[in-house]
C-alpha positions as CSV (number, residue, x, y, z in Angstrom):
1,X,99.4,-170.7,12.8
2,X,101.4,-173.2,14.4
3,X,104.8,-174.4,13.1
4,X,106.7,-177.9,15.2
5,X,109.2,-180.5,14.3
6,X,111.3,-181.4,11.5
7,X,114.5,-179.5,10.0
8,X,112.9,-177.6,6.7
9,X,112.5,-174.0,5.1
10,X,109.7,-172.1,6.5
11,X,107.6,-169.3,4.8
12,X,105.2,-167.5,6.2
13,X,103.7,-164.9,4.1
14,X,101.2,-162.3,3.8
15,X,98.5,-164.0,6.1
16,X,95.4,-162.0,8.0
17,X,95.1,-163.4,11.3
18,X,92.7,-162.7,13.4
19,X,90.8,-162.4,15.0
20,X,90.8,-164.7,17.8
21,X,89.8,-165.1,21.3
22,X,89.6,-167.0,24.0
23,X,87.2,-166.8,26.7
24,X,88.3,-169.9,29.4
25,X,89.0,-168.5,32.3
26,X,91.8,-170.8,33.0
27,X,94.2,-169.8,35.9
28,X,96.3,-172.9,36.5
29,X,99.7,-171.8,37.3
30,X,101.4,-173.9,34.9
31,X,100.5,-174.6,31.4
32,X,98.1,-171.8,31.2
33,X,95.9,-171.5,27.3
34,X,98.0,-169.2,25.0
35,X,96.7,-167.3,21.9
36,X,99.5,-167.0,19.5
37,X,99.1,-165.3,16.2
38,X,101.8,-167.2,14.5
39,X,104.4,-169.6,16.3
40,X,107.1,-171.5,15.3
41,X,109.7,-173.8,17.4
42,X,111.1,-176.0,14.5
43,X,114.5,-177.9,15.4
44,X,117.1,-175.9,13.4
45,X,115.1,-175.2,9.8
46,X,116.8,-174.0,7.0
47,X,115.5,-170.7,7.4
48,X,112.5,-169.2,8.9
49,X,110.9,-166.1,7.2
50,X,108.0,-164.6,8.3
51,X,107.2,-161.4,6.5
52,X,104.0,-159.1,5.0
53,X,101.5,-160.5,7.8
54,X,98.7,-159.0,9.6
55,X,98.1,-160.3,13.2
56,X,95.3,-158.7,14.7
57,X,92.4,-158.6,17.5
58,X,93.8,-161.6,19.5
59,X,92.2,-161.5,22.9
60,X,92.8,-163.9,26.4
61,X,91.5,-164.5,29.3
62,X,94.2,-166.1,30.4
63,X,96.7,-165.6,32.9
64,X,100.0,-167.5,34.3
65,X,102.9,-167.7,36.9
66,X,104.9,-169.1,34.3
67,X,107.8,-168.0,33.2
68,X,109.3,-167.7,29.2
69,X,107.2,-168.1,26.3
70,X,104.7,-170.1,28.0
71,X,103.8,-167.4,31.1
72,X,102.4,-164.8,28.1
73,X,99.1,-165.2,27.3
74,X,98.8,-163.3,24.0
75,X,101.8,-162.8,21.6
76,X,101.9,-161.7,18.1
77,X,104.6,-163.8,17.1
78,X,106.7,-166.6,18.8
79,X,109.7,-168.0,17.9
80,X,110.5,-170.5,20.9
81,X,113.2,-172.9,20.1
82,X,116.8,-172.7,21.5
83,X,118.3,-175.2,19.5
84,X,117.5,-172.9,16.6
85,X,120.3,-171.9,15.1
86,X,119.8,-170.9,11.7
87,X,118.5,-167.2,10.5
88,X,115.1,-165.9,11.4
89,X,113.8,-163.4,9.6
90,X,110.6,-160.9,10.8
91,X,109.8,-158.3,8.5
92,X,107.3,-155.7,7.2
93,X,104.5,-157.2,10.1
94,X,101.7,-155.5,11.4
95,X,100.3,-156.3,15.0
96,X,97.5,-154.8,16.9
97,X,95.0,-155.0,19.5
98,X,95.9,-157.4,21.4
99,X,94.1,-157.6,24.7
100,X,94.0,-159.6,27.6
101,X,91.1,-159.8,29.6
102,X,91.7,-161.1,32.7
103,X,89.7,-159.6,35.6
104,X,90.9,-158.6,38.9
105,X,90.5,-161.5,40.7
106,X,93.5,-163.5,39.2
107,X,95.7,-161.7,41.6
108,X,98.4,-164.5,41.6
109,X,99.1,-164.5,38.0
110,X,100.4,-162.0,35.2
111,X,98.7,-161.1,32.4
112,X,101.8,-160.6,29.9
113,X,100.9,-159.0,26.5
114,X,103.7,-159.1,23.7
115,X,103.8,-158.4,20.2
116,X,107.5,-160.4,19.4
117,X,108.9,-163.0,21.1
118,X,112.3,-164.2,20.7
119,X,114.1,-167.4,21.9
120,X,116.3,-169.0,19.5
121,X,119.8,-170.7,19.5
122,X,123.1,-168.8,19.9
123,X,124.3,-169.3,16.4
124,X,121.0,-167.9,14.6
125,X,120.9,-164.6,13.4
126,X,117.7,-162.8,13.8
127,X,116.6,-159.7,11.7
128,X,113.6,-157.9,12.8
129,X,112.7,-155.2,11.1
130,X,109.9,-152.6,9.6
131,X,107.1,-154.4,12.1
132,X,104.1,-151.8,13.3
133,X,103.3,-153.3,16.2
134,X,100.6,-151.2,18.6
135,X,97.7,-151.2,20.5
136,X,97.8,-153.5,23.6
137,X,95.0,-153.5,26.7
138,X,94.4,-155.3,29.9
139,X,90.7,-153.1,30.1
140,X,89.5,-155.6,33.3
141,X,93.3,-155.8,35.2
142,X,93.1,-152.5,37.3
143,X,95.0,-153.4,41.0
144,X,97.1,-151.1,43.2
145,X,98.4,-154.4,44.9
146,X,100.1,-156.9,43.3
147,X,102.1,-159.6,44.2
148,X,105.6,-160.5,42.2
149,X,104.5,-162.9,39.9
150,X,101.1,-161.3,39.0
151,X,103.3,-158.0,37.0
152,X,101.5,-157.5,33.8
153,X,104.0,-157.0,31.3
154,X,103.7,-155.4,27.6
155,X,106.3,-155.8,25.2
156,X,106.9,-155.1,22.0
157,X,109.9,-157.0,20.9
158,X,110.9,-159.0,23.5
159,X,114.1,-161.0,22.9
160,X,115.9,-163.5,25.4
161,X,117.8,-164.9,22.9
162,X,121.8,-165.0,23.2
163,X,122.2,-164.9,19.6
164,X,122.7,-162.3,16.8
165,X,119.8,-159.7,16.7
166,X,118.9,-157.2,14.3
167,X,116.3,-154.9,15.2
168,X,116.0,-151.9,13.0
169,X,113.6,-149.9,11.1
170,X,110.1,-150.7,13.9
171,X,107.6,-148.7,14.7
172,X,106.0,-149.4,18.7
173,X,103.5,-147.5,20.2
174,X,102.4,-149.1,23.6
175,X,100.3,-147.2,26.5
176,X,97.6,-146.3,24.4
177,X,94.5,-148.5,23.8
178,X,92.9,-149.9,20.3
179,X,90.5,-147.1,20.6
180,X,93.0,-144.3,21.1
181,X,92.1,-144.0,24.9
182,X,94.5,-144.3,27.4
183,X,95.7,-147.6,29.0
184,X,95.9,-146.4,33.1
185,X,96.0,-149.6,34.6
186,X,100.0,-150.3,36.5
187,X,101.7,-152.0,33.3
188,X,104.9,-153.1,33.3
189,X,105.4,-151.4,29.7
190,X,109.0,-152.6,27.6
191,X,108.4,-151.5,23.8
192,X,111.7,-152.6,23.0
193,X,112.7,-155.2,25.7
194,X,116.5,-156.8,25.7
195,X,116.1,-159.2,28.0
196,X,118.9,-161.3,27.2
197,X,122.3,-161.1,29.1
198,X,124.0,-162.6,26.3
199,X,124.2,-161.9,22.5
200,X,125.4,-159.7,20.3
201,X,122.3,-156.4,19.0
202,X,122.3,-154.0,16.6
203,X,119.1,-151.9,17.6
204,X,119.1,-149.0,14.8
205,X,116.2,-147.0,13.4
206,X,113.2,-147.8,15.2
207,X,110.6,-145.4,16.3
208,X,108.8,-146.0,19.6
209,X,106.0,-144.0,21.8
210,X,105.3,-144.9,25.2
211,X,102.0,-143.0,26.1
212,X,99.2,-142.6,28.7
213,X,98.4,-140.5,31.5
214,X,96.5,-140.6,34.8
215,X,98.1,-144.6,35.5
216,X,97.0,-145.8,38.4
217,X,100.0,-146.2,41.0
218,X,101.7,-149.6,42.5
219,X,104.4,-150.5,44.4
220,X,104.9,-153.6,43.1
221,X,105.1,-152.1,39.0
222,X,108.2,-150.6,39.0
223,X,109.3,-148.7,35.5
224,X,107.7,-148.7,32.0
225,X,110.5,-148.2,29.0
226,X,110.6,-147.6,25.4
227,X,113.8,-149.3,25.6
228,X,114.8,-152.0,28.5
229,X,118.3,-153.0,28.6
230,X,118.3,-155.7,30.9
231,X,122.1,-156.9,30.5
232,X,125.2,-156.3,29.1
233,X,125.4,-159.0,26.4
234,X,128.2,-159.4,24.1
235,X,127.9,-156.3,22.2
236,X,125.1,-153.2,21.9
237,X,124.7,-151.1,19.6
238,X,121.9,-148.4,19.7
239,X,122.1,-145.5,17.3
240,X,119.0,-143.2,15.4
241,X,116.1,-144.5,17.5
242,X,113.4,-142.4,18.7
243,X,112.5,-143.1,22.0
244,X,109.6,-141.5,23.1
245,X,108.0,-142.3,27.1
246,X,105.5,-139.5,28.1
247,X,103.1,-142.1,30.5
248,X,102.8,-140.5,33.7
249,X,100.9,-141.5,37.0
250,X,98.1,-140.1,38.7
251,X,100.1,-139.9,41.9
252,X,103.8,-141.2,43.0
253,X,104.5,-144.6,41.7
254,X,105.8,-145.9,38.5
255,X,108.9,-144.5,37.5
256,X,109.0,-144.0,33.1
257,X,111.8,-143.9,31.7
258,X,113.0,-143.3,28.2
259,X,115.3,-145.2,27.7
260,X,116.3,-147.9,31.0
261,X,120.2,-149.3,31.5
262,X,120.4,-152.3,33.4
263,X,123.9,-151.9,32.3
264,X,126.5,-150.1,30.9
265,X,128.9,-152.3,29.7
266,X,129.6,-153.4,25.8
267,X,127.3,-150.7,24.9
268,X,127.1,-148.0,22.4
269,X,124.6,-145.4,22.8
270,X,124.7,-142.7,20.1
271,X,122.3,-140.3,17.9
272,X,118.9,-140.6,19.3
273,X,116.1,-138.8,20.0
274,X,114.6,-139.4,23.3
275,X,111.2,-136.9,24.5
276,X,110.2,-137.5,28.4
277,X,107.0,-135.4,29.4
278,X,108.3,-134.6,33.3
279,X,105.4,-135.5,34.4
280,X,104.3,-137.7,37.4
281,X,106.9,-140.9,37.8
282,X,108.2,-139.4,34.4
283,X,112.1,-140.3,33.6
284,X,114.3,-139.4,31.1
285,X,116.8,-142.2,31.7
286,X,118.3,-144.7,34.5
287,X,122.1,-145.7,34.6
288,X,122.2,-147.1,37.8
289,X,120.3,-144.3,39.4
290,X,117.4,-141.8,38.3
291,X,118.4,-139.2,35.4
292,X,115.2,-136.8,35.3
293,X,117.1,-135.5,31.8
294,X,119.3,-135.7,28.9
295,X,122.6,-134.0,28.8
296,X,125.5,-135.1,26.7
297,X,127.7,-138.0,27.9
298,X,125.2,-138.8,30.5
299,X,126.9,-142.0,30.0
300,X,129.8,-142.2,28.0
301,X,130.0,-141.9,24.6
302,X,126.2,-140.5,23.9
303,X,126.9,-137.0,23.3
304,X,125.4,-136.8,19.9
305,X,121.4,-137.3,21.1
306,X,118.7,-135.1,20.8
307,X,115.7,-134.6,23.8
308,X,113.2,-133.2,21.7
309,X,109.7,-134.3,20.3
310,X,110.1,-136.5,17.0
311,X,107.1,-134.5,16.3
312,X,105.1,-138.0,15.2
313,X,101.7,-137.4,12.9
314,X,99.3,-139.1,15.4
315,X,101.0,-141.3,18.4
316,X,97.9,-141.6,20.7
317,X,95.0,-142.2,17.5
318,X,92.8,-145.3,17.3
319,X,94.6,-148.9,15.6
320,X,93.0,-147.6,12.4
321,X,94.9,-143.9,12.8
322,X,98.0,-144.6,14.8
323,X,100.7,-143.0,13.1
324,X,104.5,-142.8,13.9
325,X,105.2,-141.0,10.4
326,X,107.3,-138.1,11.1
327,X,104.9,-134.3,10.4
328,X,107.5,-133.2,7.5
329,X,105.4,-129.6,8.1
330,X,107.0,-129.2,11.6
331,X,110.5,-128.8,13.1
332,X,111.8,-131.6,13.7
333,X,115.6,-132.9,15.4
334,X,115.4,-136.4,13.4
335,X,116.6,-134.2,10.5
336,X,119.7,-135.3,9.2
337,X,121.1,-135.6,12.8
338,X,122.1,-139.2,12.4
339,X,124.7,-142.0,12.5
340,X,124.6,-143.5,8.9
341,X,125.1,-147.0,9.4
342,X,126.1,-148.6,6.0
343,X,123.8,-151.8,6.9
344,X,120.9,-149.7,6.9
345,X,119.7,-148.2,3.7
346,X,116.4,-148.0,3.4
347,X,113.5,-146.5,6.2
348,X,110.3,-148.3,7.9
349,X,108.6,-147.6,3.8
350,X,111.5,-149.2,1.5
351,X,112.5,-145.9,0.9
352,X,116.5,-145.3,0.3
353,X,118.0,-142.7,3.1
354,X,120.7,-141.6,0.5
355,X,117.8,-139.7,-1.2
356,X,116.2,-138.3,1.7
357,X,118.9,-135.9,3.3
358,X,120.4,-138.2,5.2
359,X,120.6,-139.2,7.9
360,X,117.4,-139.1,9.3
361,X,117.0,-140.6,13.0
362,X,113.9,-143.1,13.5
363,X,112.1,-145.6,11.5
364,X,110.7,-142.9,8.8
365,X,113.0,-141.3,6.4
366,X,111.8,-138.2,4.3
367,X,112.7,-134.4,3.5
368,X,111.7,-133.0,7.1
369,X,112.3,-129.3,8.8
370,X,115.1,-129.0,10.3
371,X,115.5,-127.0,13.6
372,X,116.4,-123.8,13.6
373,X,119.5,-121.9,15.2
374,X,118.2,-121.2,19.0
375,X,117.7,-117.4,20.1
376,X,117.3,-116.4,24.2
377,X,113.7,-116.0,24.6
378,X,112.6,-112.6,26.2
379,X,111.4,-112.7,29.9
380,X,107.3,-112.9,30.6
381,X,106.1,-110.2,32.7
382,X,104.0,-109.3,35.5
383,X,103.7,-112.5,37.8
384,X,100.5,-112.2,40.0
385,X,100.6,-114.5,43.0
386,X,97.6,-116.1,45.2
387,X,97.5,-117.7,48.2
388,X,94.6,-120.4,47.7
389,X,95.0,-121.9,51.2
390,X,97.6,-122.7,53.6
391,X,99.3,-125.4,51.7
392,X,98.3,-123.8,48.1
393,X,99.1,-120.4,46.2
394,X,98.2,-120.0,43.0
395,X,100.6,-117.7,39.8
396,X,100.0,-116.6,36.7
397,X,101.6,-114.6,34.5
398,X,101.8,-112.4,31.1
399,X,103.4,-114.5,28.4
400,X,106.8,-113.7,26.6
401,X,107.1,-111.6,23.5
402,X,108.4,-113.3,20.6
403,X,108.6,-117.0,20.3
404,X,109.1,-119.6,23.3
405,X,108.9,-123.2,23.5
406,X,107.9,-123.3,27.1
407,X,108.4,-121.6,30.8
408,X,109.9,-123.4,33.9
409,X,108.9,-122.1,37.7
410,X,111.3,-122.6,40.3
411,X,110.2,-122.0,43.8
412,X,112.7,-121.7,46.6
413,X,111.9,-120.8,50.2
414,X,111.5,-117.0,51.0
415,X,114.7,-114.8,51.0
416,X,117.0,-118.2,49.4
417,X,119.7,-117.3,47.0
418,X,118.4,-118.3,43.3
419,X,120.5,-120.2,40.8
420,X,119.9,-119.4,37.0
421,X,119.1,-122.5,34.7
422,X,122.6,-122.9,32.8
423,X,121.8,-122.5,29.0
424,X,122.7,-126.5,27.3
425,X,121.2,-127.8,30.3
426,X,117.8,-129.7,30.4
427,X,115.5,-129.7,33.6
428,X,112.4,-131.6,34.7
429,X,109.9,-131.0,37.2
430,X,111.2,-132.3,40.6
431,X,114.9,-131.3,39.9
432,X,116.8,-129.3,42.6
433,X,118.1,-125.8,41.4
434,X,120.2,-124.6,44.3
435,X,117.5,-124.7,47.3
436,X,114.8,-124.6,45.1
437,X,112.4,-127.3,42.9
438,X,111.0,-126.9,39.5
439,X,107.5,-127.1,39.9
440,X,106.0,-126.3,36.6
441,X,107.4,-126.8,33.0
442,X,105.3,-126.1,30.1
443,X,103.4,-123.8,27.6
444,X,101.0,-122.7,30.4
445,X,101.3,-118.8,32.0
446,X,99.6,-120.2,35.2
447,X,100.4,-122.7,37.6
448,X,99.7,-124.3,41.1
449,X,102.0,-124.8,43.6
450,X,101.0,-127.5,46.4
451,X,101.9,-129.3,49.4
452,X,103.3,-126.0,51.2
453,X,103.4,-125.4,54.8
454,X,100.5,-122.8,56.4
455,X,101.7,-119.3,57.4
456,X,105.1,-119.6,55.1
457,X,106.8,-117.3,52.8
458,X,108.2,-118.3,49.0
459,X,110.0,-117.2,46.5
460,X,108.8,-117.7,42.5
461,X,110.9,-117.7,40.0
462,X,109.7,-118.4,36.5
463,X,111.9,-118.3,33.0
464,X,110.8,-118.9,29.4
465,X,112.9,-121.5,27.6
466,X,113.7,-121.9,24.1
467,X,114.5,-125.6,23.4
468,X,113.3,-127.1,20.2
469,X,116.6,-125.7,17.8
470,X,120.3,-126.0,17.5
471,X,122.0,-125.1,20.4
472,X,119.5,-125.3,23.3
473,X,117.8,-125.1,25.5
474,X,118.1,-121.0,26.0
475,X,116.8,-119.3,29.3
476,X,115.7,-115.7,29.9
477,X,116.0,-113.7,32.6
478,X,113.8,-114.6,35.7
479,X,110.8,-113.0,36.5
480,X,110.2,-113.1,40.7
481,X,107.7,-112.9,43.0
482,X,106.8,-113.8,46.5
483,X,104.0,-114.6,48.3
484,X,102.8,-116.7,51.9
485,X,100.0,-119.2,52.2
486,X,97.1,-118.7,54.1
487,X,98.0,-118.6,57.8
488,X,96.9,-121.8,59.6
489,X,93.2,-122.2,61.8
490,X,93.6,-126.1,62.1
491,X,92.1,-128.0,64.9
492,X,93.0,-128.1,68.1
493,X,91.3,-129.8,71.4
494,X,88.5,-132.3,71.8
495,X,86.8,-132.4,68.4
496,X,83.9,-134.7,68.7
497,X,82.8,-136.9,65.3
498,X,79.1,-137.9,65.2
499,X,75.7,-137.3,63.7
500,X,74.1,-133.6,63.6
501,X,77.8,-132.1,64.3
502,X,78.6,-129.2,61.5
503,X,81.5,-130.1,59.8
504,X,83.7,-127.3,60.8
505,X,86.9,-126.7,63.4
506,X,84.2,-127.6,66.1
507,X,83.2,-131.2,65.1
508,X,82.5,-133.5,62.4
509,X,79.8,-135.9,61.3
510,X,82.5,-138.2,59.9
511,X,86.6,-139.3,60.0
512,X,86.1,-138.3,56.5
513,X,85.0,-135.0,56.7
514,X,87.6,-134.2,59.4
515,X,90.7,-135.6,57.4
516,X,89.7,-133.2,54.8
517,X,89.3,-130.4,56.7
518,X,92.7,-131.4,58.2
519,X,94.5,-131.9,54.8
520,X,93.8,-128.1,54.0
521,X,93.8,-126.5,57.4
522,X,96.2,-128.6,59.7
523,X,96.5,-128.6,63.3
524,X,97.6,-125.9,65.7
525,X,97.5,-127.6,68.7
526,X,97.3,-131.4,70.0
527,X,94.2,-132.9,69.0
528,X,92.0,-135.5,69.6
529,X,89.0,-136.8,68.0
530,X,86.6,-137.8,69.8
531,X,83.8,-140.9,68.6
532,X,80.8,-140.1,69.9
533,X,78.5,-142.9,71.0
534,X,76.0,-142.4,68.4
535,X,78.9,-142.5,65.4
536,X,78.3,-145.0,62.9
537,X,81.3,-146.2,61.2
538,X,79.9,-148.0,58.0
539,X,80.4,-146.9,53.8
540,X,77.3,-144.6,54.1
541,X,79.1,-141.9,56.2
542,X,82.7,-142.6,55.7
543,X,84.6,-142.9,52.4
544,X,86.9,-145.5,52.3
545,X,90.3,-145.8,52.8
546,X,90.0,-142.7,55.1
547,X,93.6,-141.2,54.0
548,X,95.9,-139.2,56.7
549,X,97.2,-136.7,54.4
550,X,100.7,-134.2,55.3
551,X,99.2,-131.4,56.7
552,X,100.4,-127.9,56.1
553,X,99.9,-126.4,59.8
554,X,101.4,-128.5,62.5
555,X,100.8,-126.3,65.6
């Protein structure tokens, strides 16, 4: 559905759209094909309302350098017309599964995904609000080298307007595939992206889940949000969200963040819920530089925000089961928590917040649980320690008594002074306590710590942590133990690489087999390998890229 030319009063109104695909494989760099659920760039109409549609199943194969409107291959919505300057108004919308399908041999070109697009004058004012918009895939777009202009970008609301925005009462889920699977391939992932340097926004109420796991890394990806702030603007406001980012890498990469600052100036940042996972390239928050978690008046002014799960009914199910409904059965901290803002009186269902113990944070509104007053959870017991190698040892322990949310291990180099987790403080894997590093955070009473040096010493500490109630998080006492890895019997001398050689300390059949061997067991002494003359280089003995790894023994 195509809107253009003319000064009028458009409707747009409970349509089904979809599905619709296009197949050309057209990679000119300018003026690439488009599909477009519904677009509109009338000259300064009367009003534009486009409310109670279903846009759906729109697929490209597509991509372009371009930038703008144009350089997105599949969006939702559009509204593309600067000179726009009367109100706009985007409600109650549902869009899903979009998907382009690009393959990997468009390496020059982006394939950008977005749900809403926003580019309108700076007189218009623009409400968007109580959209479900989820389910976005690139399933043939799978590089770990991409060039600038070839960043595929998913958005949810993407606005580079200047002009008056309302966004308030969405649901976003991104990350996570039309069949509930999840979407690994480096996306440049904005749920709510203000892109705009200008403008005045008013971003209340919306609930958003960033998910996936496993994402392949790149250099040239650098973050995923459920909320990018790109600019300053005129004026922010951003209370009662949730923003949820759990996506994590398969190895170092993309860096996730909750909620991302490009900056900090004419913003307010208040009452919201934000949930990082801690997990590979996982983020709570940047302001300039990394924050791995939440902590009151981490910038100024947002010292009334929760990091906690929202406790969702079903984030990561299928576009027929998505669901960012709050569980009312389970604790949750969108309870009453809130900012009211007297603009806002009804939730993501039409239903008035007065009536539902206000004021609850994110897009749903209901009679939830609230948290509970939190209580220092009892120390686990009897730590049992493994050396698995020389770079690996291997704990376990016996769980708490009592109720905990989750245990963090610290380990610190043998005979270093511990530091106790301060109680109101939130940690994530990675983070520095004194000389030590949180390795581990989570309901498990085993864990594995890598990447250590052969023939070493160190220290364990590991506390339970009580976190999802008033007042926390709560740590216990720390339960210790110490243990050394494996003591190192690397390679050393003239190790020859060839046919009919056995794969041990004394030779190798392949580069492959002796980079392994070397990535658990090291060196301990200088080395060479040696190519024998009947060695055969080729994909049916080595595995390729043949990968140096940090060895733990370094004689």
């Amino acid at each position: 559905s195509f809107i253009n030319g003319g000064t009028t009063t458009i409707n747009v109104t409970n349509n089904n759209v979809g599905p619709l695909v296009s197949g050309t494989p057209l990679t000119t760099a300018t003026g690439a094909a488009q599909v477009v659920g519904i677009a509109t760039s009338v000259i300064n109409a009367n009003t534009v309302t486009i409310t109670g549609n279903v846009v759906h199943d729109l697929s490209n194969y597509a991509v372009s350098s371009n930038t703008g409107a144009t350089g997105v291959s599949v969006l939702g919505i559009l509204i593309n017309n600067a000179s726009q300057n009367n109100p706009i108004v985007i409600n109650s919308n549902t869009i899903y599964n979009l998907s382009n399908t690009a393959n990997t041999s468009l390496v020059s070109f982006a394939p950008y995904v977005q749900g809403i697009f926003l580019n309108a004058g700076t007189g218009a004012t623009i409400d968007v609000k109580k959209n479900f918009i989820h389910s976005f895939s690139t399933p043939n777009w799978n590089l770990t080298s991409l060039t600038a202009t070839a960043i595929p970008v998913f958005a949810g609301i993407n606005t580079v307007t200047g002009s008056t925005v309302n966004i308030i009462n969405n649901m976003i889920r991104l990350g996570i595939d039309g069949n509930g699977n999840d979407v690994t391939q480096p996306i440049a992932i904005r749920a709510i992206y203000r892109q705009a340097t200008a403008g005045t926004f008013n971003i209340y109420h919306n609930s958003v889940f960033v998910g996936g796991s496993n994402v392949t890394p790149n250099t040239a990806v650098t973050q995923s949000a459920a909320l990018f702030r790109q600019g300053s603007g005129t004026a922010e406001d951003i209370r009662d969200n949730i923003l949820v980012n759990i996506r994590s890498n398969a190895s170092i990469g993309i860096k996730n963040y909750s909620v991302y600052l490009g900056s900090t100036t004419n913003l307010t940042l208040n009452y919201n819920v934000y949930q990082s996972s801690g997990g590979n390239g996982n983020l709570f928050g940047f302001n300039g530089s990394d924050v791995a978690a939440y902590a009151p008046n981490w910038i100024t002014g947002d010292a009334n925000s929760w990091f906690n799960a929202p406790q969702f009914i079903n984030p990561t199910g299928n576009s027929s089961t998505v669901d960012l409904h709050i569980n009312a059965s389970l604790s949750t901290p969108v309870e009453g928590n809130g900012f009211s803002v007297p603009s806002v009186f009804d939730d993501f269902d039409g239903q008035t917040r007065t009536g539902l113990t206000p004021t609850d944070i994110g897009a749903d509104a209901g009679n939830f649980t609230a948290l509970s007053p939190c209580a220092t959870p009892n120390a686990p017991t009897s730590l049992i320690l493994n050396a698995v190698s020389t770079s690996q040892i291997n704990g376990s322990f016996t769980a708490s008594l009592g109720t905990i949310d989750q245990y963090m291990i610290v380990r610190y180099p043998n005979g270093a002074i511990p530091v106790t987790p301060v109680n109101g403080a939130f940690y994530a894997i990675g983070n520095a306590l004194g000389s030590g590093t949180i390795i581990a955070m989570g309901n498990a009473t085993s864990f594995n710590a890598t990447g250590l040096f052969g023939g070493t010493a160190y220290d364990f500490y590991v506390y339970a942590q009580n976190s999802y109630c008033i007042g926390g998080p709560l740590y216990s006492s720390a339960l210790f133990g110490s243990q050394s890895t494996n003591a190192c019997s690397g390679l050393t001398g003239i190790v020859p690489i060839g046919p009919g050689q056995p794969n041990n300390a004394t030779g190798f059949t392949s580069l492959t087999n002796a980079m392994n061997f070397m990535a658990s067991n090291g060196l301990i002494g200088s080395t060479i390998l040696e190519l024998q003359p009947t060695y055969v280089g080729n994909s049916s003995v080595e595995t390729f890229p043949i990968v140096v790894s940090n060895f733990p023994c370094m004689g």
